[in-house]
N, C-alpha and C positions, 0 to 999 in steps of 0.2 A: 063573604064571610065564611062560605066552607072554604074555602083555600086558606083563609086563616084558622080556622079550628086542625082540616088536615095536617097543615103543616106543623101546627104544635103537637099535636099527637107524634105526628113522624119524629121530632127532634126529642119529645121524650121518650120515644121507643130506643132511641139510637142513644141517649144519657144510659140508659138502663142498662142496656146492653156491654156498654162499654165499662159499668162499675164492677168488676167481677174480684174472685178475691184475691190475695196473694199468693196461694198456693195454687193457680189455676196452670195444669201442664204445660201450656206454652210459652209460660213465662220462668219458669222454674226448668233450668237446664242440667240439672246434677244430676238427672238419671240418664240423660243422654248419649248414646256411646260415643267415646274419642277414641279418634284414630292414634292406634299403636305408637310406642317410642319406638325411630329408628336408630337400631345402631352401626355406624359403620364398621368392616371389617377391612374395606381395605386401607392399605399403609396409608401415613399422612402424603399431602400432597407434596409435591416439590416444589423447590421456589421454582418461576420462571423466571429465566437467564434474559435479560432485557440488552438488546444489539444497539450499541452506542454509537456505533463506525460510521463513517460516511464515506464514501463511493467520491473519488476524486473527479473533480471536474474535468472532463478532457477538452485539453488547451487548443486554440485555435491555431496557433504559429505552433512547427518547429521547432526543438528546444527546449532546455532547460531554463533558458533568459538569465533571470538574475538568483534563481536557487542555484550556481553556479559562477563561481569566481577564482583568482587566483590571489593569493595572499603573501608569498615571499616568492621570490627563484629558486623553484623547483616544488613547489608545493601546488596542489590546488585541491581546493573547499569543494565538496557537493553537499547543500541542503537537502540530507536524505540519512535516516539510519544503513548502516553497514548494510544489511543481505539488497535492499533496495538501490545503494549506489554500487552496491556488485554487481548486480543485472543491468542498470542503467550504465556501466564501464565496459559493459562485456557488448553491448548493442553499438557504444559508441566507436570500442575498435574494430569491432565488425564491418561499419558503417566508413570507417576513415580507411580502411582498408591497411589495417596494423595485424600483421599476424601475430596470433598469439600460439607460440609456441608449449607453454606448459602454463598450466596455475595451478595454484595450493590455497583452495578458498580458508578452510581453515588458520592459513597463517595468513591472510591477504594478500599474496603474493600471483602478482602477472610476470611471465616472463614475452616479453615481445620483440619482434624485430622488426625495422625500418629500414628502409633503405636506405644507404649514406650516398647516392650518387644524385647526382639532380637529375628527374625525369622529366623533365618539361617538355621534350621533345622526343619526336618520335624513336630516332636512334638510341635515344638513352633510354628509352622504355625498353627497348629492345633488345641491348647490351647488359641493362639491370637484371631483365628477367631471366637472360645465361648465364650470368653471373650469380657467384655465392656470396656479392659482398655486402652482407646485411647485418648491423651491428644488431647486438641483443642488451633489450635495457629492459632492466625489474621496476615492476610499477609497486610496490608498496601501500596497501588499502587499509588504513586505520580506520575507529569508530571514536571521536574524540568530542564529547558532548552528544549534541544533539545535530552534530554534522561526522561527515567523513573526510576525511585527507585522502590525498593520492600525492606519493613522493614518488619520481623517477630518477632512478640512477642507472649508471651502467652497470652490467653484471660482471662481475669478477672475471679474472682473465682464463680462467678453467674454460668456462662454459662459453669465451670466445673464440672455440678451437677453429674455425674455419676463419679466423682472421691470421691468428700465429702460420697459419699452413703457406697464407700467398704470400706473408711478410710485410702485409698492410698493416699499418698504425693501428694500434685500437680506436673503440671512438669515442668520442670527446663530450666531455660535460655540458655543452654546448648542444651536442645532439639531442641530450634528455630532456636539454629544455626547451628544443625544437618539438619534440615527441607531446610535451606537456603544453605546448602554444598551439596546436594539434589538435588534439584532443579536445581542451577550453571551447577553441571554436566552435568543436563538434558537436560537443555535451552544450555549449548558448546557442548552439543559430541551425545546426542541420539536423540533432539528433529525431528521427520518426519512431512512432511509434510501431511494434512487430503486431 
């Protein structure tokens, strides 16, 4: 029985205790200090520029494959904006061993020369490379959509001066689209990357 008398004692000490009024300071927080308004000074923030690009996947083969076709005689397609199939045209004649004698990136303009002699053989390698008889044909780099052209012609008979000199024929439309069946292969099936 005293555990039961203690224990009602105890819980109306603890009723008692806990009826206090409403004004009691721990419960009433308007006198309490708040921390300060901050104001910023410095400028607002800026957007953050969010990077959208992706990082190309580097191809397992060789080549261009099929972002890379030819479309009439004398023309051919690269799937790639202008400045990107200029570089990817400059590695390819590099690469096919086409010298390029002048360009004028702003007008797209390659001037290159081939050789007109058939090297196949040792002596013709050899005869070619003493010889001056290397015809010069304008490669022509358009931006037309969302692909590039490359037109090869010959270049005008001025800037064929060391042909007029030995009395050799000029060379033949035939040549440019030797230059461009060339190339095609170079830019689908060998071009590496630098």
């Amino acid at each position: 029985m005293r555990i039961i008398v203690k224990s009602l004692l105890l819980i109306s000490f603890l009723v008692s205790c806990s009826t206090t009024t409403e004004e009691s300071r721990y419960r009433n927080t308007d006198n309490l200090e708040r921390p300060p308004i901050v104001t910023s000074s410095s400028p607002a923030r800026e957007q953050r520029i969010v990077d959208n690009s992706s990082i190309s996947k580097k191809k397992d083969s060789a080549g261009l494959g099929a972002d890379v076709y030819l479309s009439t005689p004398g023309q051919l397609n690269i799937k790639q904006p202008f400045d990107e199939a200029w570089n990817t045209l400059n590695r390819a004649l590099k690469q096919g061993d086409i010298k390029i004698t002048d360009h004028e990136r702003d007008k797209g303009l390659f001037y290159v020369t081939q050789n007109t002699t058939d090297t196949s053989g040792f002596f013709a390698k050899v005869t070619s490379f003493l010889s001056d008889d290397a015809a010069i044909y304008l490669l022509t780099v358009k931006q037309e959509g969302e692909e590039t052209t490359v037109i090869a012609t010959v270049a005008n008979v001025s800037e064929q001066s060391s042909m007029a000199k030995d009395g050799t024929p000029p060379p033949s439309v035939e040549g440019a689209e030797d230059l461009l069946q060339l190339l095609f292969k170079t830019l689908r099936d060998k071009l590496k990357e630098e």
